[in-house]
C-alpha positions as CSV (number, residue, x, y, z in Angstrom):
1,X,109.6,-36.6,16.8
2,X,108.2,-33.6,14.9
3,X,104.7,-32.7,16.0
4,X,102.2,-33.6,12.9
5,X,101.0,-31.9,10.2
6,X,97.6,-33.6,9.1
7,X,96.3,-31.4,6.6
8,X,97.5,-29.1,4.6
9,X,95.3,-29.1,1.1
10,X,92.8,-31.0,0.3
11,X,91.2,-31.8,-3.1
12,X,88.8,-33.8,-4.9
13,X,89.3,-36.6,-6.8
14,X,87.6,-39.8,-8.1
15,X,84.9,-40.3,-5.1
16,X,87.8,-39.6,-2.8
17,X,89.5,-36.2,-1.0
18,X,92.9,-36.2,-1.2
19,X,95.6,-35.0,1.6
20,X,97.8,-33.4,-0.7
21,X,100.3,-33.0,2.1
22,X,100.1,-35.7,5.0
23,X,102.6,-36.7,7.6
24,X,102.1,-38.9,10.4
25,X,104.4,-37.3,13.0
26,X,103.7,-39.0,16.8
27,X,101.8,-41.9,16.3
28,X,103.2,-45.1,15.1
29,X,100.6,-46.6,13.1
30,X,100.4,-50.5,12.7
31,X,99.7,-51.9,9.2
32,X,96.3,-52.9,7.6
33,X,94.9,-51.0,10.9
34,X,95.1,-47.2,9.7
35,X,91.5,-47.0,8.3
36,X,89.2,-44.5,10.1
37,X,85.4,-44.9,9.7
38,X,83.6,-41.9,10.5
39,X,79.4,-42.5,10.7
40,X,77.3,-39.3,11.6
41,X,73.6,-38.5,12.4
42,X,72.1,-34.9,13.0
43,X,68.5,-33.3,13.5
44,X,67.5,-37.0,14.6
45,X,64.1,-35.4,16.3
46,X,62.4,-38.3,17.8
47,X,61.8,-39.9,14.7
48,X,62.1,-43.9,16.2
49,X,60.1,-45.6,13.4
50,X,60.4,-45.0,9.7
51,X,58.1,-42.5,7.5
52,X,54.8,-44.1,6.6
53,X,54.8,-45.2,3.1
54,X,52.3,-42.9,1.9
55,X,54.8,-40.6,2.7
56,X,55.4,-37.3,-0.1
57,X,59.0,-36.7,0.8
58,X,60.6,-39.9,2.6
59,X,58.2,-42.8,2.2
60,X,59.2,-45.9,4.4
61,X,62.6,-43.8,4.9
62,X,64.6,-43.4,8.6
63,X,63.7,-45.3,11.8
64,X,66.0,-46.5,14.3
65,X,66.1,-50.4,13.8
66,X,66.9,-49.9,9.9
67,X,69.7,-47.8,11.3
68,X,70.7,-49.5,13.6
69,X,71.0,-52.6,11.3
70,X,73.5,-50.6,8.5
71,X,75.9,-49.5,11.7
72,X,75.7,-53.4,12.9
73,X,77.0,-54.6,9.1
74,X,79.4,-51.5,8.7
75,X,80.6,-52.0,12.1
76,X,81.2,-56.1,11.1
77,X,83.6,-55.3,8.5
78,X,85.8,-52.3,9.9
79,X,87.9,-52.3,12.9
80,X,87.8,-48.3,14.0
81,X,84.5,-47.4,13.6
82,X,83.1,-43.6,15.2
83,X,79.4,-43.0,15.5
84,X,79.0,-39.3,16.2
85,X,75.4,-37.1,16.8
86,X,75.3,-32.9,16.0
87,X,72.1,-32.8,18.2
88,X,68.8,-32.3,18.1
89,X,68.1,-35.5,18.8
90,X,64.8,-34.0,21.0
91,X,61.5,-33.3,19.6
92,X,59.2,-34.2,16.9
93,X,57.0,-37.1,17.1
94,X,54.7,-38.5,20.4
95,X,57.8,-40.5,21.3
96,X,59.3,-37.5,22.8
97,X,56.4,-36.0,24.3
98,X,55.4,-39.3,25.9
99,X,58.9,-40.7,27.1
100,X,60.4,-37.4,27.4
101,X,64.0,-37.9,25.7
102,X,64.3,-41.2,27.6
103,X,63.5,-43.6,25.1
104,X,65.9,-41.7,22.7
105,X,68.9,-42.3,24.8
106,X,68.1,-45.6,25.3
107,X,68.0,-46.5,21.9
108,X,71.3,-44.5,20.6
109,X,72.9,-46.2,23.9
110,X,71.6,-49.8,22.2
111,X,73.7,-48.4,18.6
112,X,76.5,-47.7,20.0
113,X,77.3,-43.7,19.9
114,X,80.6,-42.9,20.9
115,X,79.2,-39.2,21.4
116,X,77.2,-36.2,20.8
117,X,76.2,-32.6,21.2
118,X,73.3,-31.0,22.3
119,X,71.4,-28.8,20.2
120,X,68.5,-26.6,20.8
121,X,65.7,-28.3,21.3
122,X,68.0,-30.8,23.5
123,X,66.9,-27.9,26.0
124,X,63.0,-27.9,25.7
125,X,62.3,-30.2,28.5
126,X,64.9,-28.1,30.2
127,X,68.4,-28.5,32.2
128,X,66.3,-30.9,34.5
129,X,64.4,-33.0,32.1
130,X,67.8,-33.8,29.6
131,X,69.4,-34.7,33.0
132,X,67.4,-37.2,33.7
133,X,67.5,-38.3,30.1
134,X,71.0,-38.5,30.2
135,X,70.8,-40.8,32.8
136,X,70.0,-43.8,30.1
137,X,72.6,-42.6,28.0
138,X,76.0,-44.6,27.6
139,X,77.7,-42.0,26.0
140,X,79.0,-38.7,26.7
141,X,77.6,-35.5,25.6
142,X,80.3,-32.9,24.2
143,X,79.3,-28.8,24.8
144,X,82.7,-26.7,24.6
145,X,80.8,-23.5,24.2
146,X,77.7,-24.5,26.9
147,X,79.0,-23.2,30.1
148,X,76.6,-25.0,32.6
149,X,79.2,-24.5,35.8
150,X,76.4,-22.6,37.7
151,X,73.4,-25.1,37.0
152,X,73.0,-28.7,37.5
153,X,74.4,-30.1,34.4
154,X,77.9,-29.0,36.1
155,X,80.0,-31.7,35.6
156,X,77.8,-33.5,33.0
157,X,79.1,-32.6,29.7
158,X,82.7,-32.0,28.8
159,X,83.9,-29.8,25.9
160,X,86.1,-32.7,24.4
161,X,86.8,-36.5,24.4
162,X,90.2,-38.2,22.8
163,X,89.6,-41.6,21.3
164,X,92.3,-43.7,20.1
165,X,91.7,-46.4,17.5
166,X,94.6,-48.4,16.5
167,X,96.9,-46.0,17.1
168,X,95.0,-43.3,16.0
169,X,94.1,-40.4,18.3
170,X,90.7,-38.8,17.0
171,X,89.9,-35.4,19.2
172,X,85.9,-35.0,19.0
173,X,84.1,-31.4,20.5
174,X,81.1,-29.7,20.3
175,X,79.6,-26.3,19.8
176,X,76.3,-25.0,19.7
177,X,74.1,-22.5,18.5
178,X,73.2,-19.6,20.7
179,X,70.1,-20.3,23.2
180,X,68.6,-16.7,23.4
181,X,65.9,-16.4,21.5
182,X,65.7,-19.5,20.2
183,X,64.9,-21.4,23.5
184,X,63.0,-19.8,25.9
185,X,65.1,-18.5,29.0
186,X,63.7,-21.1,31.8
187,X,64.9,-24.0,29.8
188,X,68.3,-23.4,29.6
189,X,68.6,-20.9,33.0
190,X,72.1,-20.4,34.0
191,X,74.1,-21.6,31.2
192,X,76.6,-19.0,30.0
193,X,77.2,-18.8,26.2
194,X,80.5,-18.9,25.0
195,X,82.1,-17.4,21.9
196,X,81.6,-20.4,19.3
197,X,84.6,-19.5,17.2
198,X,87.2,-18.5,20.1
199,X,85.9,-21.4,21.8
200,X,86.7,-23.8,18.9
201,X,89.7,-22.2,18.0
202,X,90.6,-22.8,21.6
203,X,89.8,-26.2,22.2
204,X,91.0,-27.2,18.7
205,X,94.8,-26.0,19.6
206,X,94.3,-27.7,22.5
207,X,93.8,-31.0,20.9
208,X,96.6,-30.1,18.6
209,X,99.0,-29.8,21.6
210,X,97.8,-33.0,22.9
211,X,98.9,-34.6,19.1
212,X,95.3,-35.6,18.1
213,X,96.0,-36.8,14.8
214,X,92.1,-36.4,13.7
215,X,90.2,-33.0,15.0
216,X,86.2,-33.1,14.7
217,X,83.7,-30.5,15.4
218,X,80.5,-31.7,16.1
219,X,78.4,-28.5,15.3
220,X,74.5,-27.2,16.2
221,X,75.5,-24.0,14.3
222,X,73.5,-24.6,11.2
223,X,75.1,-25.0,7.8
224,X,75.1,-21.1,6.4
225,X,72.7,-18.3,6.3
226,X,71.8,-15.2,4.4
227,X,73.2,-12.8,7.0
228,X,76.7,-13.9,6.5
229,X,78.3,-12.4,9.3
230,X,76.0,-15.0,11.4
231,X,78.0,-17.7,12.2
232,X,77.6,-21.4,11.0
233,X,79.7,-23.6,10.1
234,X,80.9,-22.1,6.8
235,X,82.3,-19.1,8.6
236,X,83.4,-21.6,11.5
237,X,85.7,-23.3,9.2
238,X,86.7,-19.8,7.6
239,X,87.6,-18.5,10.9
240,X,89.5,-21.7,12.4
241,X,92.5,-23.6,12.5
242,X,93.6,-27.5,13.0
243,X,89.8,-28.7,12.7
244,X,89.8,-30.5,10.2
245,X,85.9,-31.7,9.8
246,X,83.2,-30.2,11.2
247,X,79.9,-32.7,11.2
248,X,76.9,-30.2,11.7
249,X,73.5,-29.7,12.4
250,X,70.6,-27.7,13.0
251,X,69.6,-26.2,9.5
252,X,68.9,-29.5,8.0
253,X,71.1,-29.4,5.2
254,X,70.8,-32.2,3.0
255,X,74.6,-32.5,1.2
256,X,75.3,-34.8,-1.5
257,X,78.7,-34.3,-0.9
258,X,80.6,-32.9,1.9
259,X,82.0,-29.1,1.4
260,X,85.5,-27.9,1.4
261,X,86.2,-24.7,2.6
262,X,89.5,-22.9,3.8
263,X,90.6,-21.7,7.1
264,X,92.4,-18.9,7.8
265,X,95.9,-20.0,7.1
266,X,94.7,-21.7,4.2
267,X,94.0,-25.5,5.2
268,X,91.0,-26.9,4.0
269,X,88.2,-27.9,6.4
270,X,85.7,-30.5,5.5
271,X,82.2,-29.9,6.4
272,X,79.1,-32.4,6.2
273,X,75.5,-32.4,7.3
274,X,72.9,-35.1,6.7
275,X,69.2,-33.8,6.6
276,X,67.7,-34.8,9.8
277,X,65.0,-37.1,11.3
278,X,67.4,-40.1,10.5
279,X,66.3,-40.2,6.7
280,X,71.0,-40.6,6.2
281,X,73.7,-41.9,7.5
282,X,76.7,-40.0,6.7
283,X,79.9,-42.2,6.0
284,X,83.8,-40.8,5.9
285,X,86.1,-43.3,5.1
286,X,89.7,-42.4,6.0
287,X,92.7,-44.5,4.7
288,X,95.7,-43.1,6.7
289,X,97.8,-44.8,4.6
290,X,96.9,-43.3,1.2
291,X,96.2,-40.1,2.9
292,X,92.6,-39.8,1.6
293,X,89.0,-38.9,2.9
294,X,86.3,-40.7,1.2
295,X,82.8,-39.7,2.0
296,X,79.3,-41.7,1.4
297,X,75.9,-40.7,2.1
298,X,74.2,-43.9,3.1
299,X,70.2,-43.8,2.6
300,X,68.1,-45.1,5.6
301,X,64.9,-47.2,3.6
């Protein structure tokens, strides 16, 4: 069987991307069960209960049991359902400071995450403090780039995971954004940083080899910057090959509509980010069938 070739262009069309070119090579997918649903938090930061109602930006917006209820009813009427996290799911309300990242695992445990990555101020209670956090967590934590063989998250994160939903084999990793400087040196001790785009490039082929039929990036890079040459995920997706969404992090980025940008032998790459503090939910639909991406931004209130 020829090995696939998932995307080649992608365009927009009425509330839907299009695969222009889509072929389903190695897996044999069964009928009426070759509909993806992708759901996606970032830059969560503590924020358990919803915005007060006096609130300027967000009023009565976010908070964990209203999100928790729109995964319950999405997850009631599709089969293959992913719920993914781009980090940052430390810091910014008492909840962290008083529980210390506990209460947050416990509660993304309770809704069902399939994964996430860890992003920078996943570090401020240090390598020992997310470790014990991690304990209450029933869901693994993806860091391709995180080298942490020579502290004592070795062995506690992996770079990838392979899911398979009705036939479907969906390769998820992570990459973050680079610790010095941003976290201070004792929290993250040890940990080796590693090239985020020859890392992604690396583990993406990977997944390729292994016929992933879906490849996702969950990224703490940030969305883009002034300095261009710093990377994010524009430039990730400029500078990559067979990724084919990267769900991101870190800068906040509030996207009405996911971006499209083209790699460097001129695929497209599909990059979305949701705000943070749990204010969205982002949705991708993907209909295997009709060879189409269809993305919804799903307001928490």
């Amino acid at each position: 069987m020829k090995r696939r070739t998932f995307v080649k262009n992608l365009t927009f069309t009425t509330g839907a991307i299009a695969l222009s070119q889509f072929s389903f090579g190695q897996s044999q997918l069964k009928k009426g069960k070759s509909k993806l649903v992708i759901l996606h938090t970032n830059d969560t930061h503590s924020q358990i209960e919803p915005f007060p109602t006096n609130h300027s930006k967000f009023p009565g917006m976010g908070g964990v049991a209203k999100r928790h209820t729109i995964i319950q009813k999405i997850r009631s009427k599709e089969e293959n359902v992913l719920l993914l996290d781009a980090g940052d799911i430390f810091q910014g309300t008492p909840y962290f400071n008083t529980f210390n990242g506990v209460l947050e695992m416990k509660l993304m445990s309770a809704m069902g995450y399939d994964a996430g990555t860890m992003g920078n101020h996943d570090f401020d209670i240090g390598l020992e403090g997310f470790l014990n956090a991690k304990k209450y967590a029933d869901f693994p934590f993806l860091c391709a780039n995180y080298d942490f063989s020579e502290t004592i998250l070795k062995d506690k994160t992996q770079p990838y995971k392979i899911f398979k939903k009705s036939g479907i084999k969906i390769g998820v990793f992570g990459i973050g954004v680079e610790l010095k400087g941003l976290v201070p040196d004792e929290k993250y001790g040890n940990t080796k940083y590693l090239d985020p785009i020859e890392t992604a490039n690396k583990i993406a082929n990977e997944l390729y080899d292994k016929n992933c039929d879906l490849i996702i990036c969950l990224s703490h890079l940030g969305y883009e910057y002034a300095d261009s040459s710093k990377v994010s995920d524009r430039v990730l997706a400029q500078k990559s090959e067979h990724i084919h969404l990267i769900l991101g992090g870190h800068s906040h980025t509030f996207l009405e509509k996911p971006t499209i940008e083209k790699n460097k032998v001129g695929q497209e790459v599909l990059i979305n980010q949701v705000g943070w503090a749990g204010i969205n939910l982002g949705r991708i639909d993907i209909d295997f069938e009709r060879g189409v991406f269809i993305p919804n931004l799903v307001e928490i209130k």
